[in-house]
LOZA-521131 format. One line per field, with one value per residue (C-alpha): x, y, z; residue number from 1. Coordinates in Angstrom, 3 decimals. Layout:
REM LOZA-521131
xx = c(X|...);
yy = c(Y|...);
zz = c(Z|...);
num = c(NUM|...);
//
This chain:
REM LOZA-521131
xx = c(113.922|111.162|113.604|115.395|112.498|111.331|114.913|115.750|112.223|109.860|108.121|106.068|108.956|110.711|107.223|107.400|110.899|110.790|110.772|113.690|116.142|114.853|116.213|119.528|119.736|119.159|122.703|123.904|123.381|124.250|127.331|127.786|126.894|129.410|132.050|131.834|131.510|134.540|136.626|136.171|137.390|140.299|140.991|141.389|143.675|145.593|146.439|146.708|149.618|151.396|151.034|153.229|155.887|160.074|162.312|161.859|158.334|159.760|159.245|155.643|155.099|156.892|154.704|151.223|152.653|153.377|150.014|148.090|150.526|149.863|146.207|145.336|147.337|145.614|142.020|139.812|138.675|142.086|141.539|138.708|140.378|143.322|141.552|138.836|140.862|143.065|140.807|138.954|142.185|144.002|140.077|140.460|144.335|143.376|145.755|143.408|139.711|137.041|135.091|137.259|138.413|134.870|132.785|128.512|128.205|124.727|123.484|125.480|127.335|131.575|131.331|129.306|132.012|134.667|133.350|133.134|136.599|137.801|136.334|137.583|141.233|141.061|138.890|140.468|143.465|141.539|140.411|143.606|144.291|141.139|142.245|145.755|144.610|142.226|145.097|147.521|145.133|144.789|146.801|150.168|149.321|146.701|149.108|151.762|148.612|147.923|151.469|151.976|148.981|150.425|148.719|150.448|150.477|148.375|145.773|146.394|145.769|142.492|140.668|142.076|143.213|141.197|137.747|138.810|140.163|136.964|135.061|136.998|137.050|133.651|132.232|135.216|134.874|131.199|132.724|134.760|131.533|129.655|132.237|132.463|128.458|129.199|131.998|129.735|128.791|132.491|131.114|128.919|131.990|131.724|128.467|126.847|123.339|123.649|121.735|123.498|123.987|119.731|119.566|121.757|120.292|116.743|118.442|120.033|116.651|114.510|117.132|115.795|117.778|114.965|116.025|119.587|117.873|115.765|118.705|120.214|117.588|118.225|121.776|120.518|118.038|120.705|123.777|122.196|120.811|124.491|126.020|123.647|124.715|127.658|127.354|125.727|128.325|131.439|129.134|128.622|132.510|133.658|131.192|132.476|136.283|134.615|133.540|136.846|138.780|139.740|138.240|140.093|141.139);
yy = c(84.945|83.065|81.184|80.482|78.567|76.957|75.380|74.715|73.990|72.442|70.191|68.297|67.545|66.400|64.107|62.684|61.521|60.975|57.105|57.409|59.526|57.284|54.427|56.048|57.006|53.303|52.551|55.644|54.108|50.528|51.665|53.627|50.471|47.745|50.363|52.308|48.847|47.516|50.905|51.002|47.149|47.857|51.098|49.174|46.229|49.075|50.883|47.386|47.116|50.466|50.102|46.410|46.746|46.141|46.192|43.674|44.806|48.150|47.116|46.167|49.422|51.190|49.703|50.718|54.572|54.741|53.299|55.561|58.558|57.358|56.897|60.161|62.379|60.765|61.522|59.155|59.593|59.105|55.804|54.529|54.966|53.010|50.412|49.586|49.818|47.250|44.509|44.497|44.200|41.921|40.036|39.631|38.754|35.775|37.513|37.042|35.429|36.636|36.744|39.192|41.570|41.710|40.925|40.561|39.429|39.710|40.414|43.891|44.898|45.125|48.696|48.848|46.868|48.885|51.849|49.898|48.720|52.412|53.768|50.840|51.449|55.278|55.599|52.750|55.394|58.064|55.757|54.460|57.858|58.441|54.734|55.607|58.590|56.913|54.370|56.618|58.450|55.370|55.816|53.885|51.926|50.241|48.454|47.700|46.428|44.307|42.788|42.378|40.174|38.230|39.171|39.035|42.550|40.776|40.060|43.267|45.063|43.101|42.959|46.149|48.736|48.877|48.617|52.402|53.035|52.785|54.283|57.256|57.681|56.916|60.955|61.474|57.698|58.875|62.404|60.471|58.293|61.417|62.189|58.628|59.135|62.240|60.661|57.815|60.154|59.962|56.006|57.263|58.167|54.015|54.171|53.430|55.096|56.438|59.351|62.120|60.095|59.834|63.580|64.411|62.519|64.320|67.061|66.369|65.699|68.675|71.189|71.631|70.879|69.998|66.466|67.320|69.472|66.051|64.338|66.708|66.644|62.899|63.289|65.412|63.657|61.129|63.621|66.199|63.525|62.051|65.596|66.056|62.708|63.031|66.523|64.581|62.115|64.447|66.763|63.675|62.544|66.371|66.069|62.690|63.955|67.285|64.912|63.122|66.316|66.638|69.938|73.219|73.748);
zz = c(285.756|284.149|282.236|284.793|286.614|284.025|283.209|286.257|288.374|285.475|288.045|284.971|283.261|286.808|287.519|283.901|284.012|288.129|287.387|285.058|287.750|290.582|288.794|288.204|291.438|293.202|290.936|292.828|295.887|294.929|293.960|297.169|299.059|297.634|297.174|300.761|302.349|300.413|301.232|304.818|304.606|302.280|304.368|307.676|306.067|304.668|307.893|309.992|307.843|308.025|311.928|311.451|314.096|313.079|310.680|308.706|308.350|306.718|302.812|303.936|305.470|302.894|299.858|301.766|302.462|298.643|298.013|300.053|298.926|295.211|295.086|296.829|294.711|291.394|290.407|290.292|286.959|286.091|287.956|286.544|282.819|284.093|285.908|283.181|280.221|281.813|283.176|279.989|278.113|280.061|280.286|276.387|276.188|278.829|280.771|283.537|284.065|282.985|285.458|286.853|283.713|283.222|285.691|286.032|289.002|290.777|287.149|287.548|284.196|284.401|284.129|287.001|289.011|287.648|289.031|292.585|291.885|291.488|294.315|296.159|295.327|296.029|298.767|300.901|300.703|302.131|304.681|305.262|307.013|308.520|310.144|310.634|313.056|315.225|315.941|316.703|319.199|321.016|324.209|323.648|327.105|325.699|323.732|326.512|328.535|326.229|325.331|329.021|329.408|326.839|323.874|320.210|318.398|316.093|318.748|320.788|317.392|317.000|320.426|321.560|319.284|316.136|318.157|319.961|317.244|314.824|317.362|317.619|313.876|312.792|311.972|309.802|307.683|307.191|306.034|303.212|302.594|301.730|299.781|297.718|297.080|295.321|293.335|292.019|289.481|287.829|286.561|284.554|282.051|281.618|280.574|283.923|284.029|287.579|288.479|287.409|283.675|283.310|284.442|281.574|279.104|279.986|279.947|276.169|275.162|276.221|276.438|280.132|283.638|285.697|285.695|286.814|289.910|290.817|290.870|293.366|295.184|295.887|296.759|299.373|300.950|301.866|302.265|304.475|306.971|307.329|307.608|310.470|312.058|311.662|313.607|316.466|316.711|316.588|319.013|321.455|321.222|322.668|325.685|326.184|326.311|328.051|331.062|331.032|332.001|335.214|336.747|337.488|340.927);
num = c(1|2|3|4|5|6|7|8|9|10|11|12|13|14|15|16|17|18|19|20|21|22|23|24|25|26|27|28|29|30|31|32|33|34|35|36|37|38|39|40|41|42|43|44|45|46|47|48|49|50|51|52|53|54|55|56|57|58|59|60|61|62|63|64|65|66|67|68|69|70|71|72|73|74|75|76|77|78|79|80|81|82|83|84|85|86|87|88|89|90|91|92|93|94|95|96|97|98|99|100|101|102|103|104|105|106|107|108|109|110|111|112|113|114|115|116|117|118|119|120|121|122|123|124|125|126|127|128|129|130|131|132|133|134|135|136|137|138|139|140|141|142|143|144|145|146|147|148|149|150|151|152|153|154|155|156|157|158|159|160|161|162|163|164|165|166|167|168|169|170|171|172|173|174|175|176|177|178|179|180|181|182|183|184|185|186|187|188|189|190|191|192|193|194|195|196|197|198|199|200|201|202|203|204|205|206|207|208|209|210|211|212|213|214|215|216|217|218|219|220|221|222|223|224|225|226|227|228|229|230|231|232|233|234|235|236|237|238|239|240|241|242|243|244|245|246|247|248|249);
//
């Protein structure tokens, strides 16, 4: 049991290398930042277009199905090897820019947009769905309200559908977010020094885990408060359709 503490719960070791796994974990949440904000975008454009009405719409519809089917049966680790051996190939063949096969922007390295590049491409899948859903629970009226007052599907999709929509679906997108902070942690296979990466490298050093159990720690100072919100919000959505119910006679 004593060992047990002391690998797991050395608190000097955790307030000697606190700086070090604080650091790593401000890349965690960078890279939750630019990649959740680009997968809820990516997400929405993805399942605008599966909802594109007609026929001759179908291949459209039909490549973004395959997408989303694709990318959610494939790990993202799997992902990230594909993705980064590529750009940085393709980068060096002048196949394509540079500045996008391996990019620094805002002083951040190319792995570090790699792994926002991967999380991107498979989590706009997921969201796709999540997306997909809260469309398809919008009352079909709403649509033929909106056609009738002579609104495009474009426009009806815009100003009327996707705003209920997004609201509907907002404790489930957080759900995946939670999930994409976790996943930051698969980067560090590039050689991005996120949080879990400087945990193991303490850890590598002094034979100890204590760092590893500060980094958790982070993770759940932001993951528990979101679980809880998102509790409130699905909790606040069911009175909402609660009160909407017509009473028993």
């Amino acid at each position: 049991m004593d060992f047990i503490l002391e690998y797991y719960f050395d608190f000097n070791l955790m307030g000697d290398e606190f700086d070090g796994v604080l650091e790593g974990f401000f890349v965690t949440l960078k890279l939750s930042v630019f990649g959740g904000v680009a997968a809820l975008i990516w997400g929405l454009i993805l399942a605008v277009l599966r909802q594109l009405p007609g026929a001759p719409l179908m291949p459209v519809r039909a490549v973004v199905i395959g997408y989303i089917d694709v990318f959610r049966g494939i790990p993202m680790l799997l992902v990230l090897f594909l993705l980064s051996g590529f750009l940085s190939a393709a980068a060096s063949e002048g196949v394509i820019p540079e500045f996008i096969g391996q990019p620094d922007w805002f002083g951040e390295t190319d792995a570090f947009w790699w792994g926002v590049m991967a999380l991107t491409i498979t989590y706009g899948a997921y969201m796709a769905e999540v997306y997909r859903a809260g469309i398809e629970a919008v009352p079909p009226g709403q649509m033929e309200a909106a056609r009738s007052l002579g609104m495009s599907h474009g426009k009806a999709m815009r100003y009327v559908i996707v705003p209920q929509a997004v609201r509907k679906v907002i404790p489930p997108l957080l759900n995946d977010f939670i999930a994409l902070m976790k996943d930051t942690s698969l980067v560090s296979v590039l050689g991005v020094v996120e949080v879990v990466r400087a945990g193991q490298d303490v850890q590598s050093e002094f034979f100890n885990g204590s760092a590893l159990v500060l980094g958790a720690l982070f993770f759940l100072a932001v993951t528990i408060p979101l679980a809880r919100l998102v509790d409130r919000l699905i909790a606040g959505q069911q009175a909402r359709f609660q009160r909407g119910q017509p009473s028993a006679a």
